[in-house]
Chimera marker file (.cmm) of the C-alpha trace (Angstrom):
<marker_set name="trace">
<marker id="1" x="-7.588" y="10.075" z="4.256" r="1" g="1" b="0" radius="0.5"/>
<marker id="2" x="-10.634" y="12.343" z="2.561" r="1" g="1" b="0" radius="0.5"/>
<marker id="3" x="-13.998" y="11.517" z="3.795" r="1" g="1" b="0" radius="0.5"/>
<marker id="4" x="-17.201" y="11.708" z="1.701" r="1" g="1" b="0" radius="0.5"/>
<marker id="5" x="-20.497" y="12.213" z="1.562" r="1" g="1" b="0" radius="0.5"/>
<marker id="6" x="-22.657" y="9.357" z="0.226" r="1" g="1" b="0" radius="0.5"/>
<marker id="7" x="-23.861" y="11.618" z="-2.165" r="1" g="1" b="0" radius="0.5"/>
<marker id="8" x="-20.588" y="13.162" z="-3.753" r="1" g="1" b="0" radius="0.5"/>
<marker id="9" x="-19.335" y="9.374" z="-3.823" r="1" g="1" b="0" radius="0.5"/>
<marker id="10" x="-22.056" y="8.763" z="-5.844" r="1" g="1" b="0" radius="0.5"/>
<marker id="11" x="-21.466" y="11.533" z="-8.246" r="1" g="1" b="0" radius="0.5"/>
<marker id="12" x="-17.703" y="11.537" z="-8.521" r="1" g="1" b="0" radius="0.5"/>
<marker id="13" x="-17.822" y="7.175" z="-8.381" r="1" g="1" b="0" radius="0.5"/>
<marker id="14" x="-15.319" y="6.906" z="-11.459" r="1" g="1" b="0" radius="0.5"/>
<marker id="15" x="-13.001" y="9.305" z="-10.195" r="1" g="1" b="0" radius="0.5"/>
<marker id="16" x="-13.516" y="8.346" z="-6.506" r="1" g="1" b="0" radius="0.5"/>
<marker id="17" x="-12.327" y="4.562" z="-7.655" r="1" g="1" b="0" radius="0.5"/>
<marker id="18" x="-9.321" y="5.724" z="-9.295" r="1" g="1" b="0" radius="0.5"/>
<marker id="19" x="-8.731" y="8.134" z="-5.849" r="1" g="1" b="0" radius="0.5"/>
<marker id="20" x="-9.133" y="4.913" z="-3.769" r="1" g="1" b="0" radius="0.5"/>
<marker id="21" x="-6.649" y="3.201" z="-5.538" r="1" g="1" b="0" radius="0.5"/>
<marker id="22" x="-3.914" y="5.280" z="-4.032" r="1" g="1" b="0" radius="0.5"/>
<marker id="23" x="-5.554" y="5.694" z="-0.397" r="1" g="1" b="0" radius="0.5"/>
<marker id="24" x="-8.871" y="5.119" z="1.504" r="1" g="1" b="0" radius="0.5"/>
<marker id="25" x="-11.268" y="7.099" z="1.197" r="1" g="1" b="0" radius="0.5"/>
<marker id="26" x="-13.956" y="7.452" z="3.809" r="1" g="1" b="0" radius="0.5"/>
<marker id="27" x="-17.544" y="7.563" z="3.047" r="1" g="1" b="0" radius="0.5"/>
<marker id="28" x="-20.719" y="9.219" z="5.344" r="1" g="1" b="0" radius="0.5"/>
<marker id="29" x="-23.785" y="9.289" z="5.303" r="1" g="1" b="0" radius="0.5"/>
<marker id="30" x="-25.848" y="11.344" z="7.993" r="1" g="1" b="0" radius="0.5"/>
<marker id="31" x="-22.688" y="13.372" z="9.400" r="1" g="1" b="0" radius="0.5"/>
<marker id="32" x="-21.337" y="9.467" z="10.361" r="1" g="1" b="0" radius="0.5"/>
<marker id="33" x="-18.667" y="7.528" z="8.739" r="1" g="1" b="0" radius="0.5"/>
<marker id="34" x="-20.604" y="4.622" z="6.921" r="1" g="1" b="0" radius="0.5"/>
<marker id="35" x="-17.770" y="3.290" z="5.124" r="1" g="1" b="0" radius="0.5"/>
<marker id="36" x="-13.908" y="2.782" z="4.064" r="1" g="1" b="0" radius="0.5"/>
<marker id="37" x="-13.562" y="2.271" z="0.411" r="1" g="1" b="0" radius="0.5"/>
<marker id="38" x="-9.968" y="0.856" z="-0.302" r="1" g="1" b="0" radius="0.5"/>
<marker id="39" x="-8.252" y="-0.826" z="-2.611" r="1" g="1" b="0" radius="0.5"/>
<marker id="40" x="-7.979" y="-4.684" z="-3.266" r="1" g="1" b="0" radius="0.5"/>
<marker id="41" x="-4.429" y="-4.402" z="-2.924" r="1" g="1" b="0" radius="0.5"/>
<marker id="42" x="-4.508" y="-2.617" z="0.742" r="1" g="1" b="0" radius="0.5"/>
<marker id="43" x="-7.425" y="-4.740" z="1.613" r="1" g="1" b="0" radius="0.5"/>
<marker id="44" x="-5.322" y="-7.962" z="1.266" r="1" g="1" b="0" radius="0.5"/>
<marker id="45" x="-2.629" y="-6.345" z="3.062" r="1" g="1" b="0" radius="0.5"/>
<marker id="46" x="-4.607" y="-5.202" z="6.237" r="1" g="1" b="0" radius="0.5"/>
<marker id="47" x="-6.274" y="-9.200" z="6.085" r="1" g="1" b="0" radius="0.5"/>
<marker id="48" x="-2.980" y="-10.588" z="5.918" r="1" g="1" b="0" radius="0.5"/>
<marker id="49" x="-2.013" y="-8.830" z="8.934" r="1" g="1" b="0" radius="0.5"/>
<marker id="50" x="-4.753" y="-9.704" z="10.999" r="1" g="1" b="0" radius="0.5"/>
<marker id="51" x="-4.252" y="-13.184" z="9.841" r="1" g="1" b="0" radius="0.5"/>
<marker id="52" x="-0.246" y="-12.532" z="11.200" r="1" g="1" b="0" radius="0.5"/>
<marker id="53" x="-1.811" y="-11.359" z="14.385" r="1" g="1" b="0" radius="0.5"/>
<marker id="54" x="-4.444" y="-14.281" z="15.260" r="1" g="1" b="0" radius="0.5"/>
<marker id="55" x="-1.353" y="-16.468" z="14.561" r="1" g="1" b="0" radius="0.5"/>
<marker id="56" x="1.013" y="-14.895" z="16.893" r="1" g="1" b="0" radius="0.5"/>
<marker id="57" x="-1.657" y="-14.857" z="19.685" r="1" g="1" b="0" radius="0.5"/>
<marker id="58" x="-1.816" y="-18.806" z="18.962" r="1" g="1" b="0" radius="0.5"/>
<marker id="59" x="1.222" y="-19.688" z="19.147" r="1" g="1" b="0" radius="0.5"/>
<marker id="60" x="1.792" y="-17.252" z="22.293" r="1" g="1" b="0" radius="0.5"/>
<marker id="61" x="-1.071" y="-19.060" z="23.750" r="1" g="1" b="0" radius="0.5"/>
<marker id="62" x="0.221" y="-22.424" z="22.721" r="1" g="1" b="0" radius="0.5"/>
<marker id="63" x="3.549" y="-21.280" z="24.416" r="1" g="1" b="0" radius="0.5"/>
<marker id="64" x="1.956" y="-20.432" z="27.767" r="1" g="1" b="0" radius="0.5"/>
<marker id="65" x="-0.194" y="-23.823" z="28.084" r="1" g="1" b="0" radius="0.5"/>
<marker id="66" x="2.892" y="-26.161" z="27.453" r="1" g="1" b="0" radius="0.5"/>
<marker id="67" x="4.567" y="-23.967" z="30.351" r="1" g="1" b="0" radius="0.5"/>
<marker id="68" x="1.809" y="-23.658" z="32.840" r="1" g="1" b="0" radius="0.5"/>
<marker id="69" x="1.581" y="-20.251" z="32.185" r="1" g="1" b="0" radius="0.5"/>
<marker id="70" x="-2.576" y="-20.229" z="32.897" r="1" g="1" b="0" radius="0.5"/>
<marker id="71" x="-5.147" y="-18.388" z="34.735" r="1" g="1" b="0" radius="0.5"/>
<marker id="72" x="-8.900" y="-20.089" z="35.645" r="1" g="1" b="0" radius="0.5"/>
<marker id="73" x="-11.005" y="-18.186" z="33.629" r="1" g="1" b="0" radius="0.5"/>
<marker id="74" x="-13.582" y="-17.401" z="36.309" r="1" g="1" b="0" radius="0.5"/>
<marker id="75" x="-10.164" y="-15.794" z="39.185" r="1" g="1" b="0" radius="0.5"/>
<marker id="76" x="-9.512" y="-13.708" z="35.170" r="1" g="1" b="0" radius="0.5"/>
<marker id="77" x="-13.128" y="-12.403" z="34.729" r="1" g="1" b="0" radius="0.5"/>
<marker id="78" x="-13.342" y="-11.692" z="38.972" r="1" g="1" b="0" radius="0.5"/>
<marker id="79" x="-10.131" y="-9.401" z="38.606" r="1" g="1" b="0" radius="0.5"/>
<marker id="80" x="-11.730" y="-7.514" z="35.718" r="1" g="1" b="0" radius="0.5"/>
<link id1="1" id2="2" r="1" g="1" b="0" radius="0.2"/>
<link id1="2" id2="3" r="1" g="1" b="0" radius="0.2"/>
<link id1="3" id2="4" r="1" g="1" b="0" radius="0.2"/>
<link id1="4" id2="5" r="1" g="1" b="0" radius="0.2"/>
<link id1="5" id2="6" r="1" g="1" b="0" radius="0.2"/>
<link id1="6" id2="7" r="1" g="1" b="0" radius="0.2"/>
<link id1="7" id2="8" r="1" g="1" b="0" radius="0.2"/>
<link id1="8" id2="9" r="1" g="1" b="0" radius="0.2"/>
<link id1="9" id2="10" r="1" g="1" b="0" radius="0.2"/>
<link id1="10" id2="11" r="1" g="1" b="0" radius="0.2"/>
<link id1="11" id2="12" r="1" g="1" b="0" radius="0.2"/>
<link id1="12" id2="13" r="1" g="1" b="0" radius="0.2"/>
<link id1="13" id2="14" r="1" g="1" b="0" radius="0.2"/>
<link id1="14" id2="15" r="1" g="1" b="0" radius="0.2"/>
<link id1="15" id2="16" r="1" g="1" b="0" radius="0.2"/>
<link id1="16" id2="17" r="1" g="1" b="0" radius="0.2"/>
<link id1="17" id2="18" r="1" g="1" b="0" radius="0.2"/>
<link id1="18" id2="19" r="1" g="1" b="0" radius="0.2"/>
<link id1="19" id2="20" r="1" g="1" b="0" radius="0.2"/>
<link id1="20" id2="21" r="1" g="1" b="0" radius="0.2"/>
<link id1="21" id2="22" r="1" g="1" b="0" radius="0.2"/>
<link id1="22" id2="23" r="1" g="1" b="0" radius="0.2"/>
<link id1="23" id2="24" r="1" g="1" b="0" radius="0.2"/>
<link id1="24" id2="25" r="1" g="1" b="0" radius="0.2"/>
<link id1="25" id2="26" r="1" g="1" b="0" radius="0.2"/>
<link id1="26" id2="27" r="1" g="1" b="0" radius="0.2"/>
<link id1="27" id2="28" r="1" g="1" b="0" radius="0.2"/>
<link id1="28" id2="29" r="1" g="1" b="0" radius="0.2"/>
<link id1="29" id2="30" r="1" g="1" b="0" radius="0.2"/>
<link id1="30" id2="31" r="1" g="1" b="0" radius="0.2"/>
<link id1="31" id2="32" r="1" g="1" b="0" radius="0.2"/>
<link id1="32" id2="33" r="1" g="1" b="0" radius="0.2"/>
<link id1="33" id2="34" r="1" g="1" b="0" radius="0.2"/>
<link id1="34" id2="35" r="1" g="1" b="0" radius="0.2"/>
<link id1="35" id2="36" r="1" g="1" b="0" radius="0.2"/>
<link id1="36" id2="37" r="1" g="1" b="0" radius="0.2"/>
<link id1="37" id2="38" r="1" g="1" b="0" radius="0.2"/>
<link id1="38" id2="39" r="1" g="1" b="0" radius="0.2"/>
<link id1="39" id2="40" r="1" g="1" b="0" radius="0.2"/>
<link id1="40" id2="41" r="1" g="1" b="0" radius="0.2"/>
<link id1="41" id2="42" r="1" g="1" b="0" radius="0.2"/>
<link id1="42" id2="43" r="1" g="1" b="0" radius="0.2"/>
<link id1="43" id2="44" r="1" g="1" b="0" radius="0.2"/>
<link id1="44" id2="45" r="1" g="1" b="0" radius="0.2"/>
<link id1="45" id2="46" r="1" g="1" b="0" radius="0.2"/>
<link id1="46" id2="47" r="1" g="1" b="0" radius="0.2"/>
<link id1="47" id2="48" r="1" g="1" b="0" radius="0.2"/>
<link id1="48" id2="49" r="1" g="1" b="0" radius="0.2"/>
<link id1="49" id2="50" r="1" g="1" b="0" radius="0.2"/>
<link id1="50" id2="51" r="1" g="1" b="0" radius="0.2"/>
<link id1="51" id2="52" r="1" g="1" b="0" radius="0.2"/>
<link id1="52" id2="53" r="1" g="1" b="0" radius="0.2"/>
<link id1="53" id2="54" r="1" g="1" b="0" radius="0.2"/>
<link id1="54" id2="55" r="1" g="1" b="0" radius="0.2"/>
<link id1="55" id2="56" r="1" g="1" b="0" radius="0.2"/>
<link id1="56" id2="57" r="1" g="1" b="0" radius="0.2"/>
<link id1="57" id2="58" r="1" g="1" b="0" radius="0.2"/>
<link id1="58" id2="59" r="1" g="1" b="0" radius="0.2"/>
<link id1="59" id2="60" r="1" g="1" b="0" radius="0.2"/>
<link id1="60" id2="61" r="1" g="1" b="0" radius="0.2"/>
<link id1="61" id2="62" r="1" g="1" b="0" radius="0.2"/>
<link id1="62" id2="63" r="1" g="1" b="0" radius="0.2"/>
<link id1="63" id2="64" r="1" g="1" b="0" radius="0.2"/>
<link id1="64" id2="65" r="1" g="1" b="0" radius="0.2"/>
<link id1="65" id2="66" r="1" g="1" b="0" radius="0.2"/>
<link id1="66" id2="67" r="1" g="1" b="0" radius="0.2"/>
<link id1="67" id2="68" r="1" g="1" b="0" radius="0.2"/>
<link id1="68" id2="69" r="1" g="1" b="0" radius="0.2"/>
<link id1="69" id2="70" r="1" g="1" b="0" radius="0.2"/>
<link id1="70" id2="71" r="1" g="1" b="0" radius="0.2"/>
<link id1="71" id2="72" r="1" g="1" b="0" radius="0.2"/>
<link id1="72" id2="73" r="1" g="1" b="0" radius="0.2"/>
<link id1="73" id2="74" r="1" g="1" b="0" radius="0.2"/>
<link id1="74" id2="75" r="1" g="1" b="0" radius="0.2"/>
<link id1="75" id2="76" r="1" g="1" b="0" radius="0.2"/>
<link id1="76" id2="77" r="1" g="1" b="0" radius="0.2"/>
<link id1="77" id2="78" r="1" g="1" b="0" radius="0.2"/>
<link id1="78" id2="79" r="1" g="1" b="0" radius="0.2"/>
<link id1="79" id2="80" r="1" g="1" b="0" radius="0.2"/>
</marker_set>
């Protein structure tokens, strides 16, 4: 993945959108990563899969509650 400045983003935006189309690009500003510019495509893949993944943990979570499979929440947080 290249990383940016803000300011050659800025300069280089039309090529930089065409670049981003292919792969992230990261942007800084102040030697720190501001930014990942992506495209819409791997965007909407990288939301579906966190979508996937809140699912799973639901129905894994649904799973252990119909088998008894809990722990109070206050013995959880004390063991922490």
């Amino acid at each position: 993945m290249n990383t940016l400045t803000a300011n050659d983003a800025k300069r280089n935006f039309a090529e930089r959108l065409l670049n981003a189309q292919r792969e992230p690009i990261k942007i800084s500003k102040n030697n720190e990563d501001a930014v990942e510019f992506m495209s819409i495509k791997d965007f909407e893949e990288l939301k579906n899969k966190k979508v996937d993944y809140i699912k799973h943990c639901f129905e894994n979570a649904t799973r252990d509650l119909a088998q008894g499979n809990v722990v109070d929440g206050k013995d959880f947080l004390d063991t922490l």
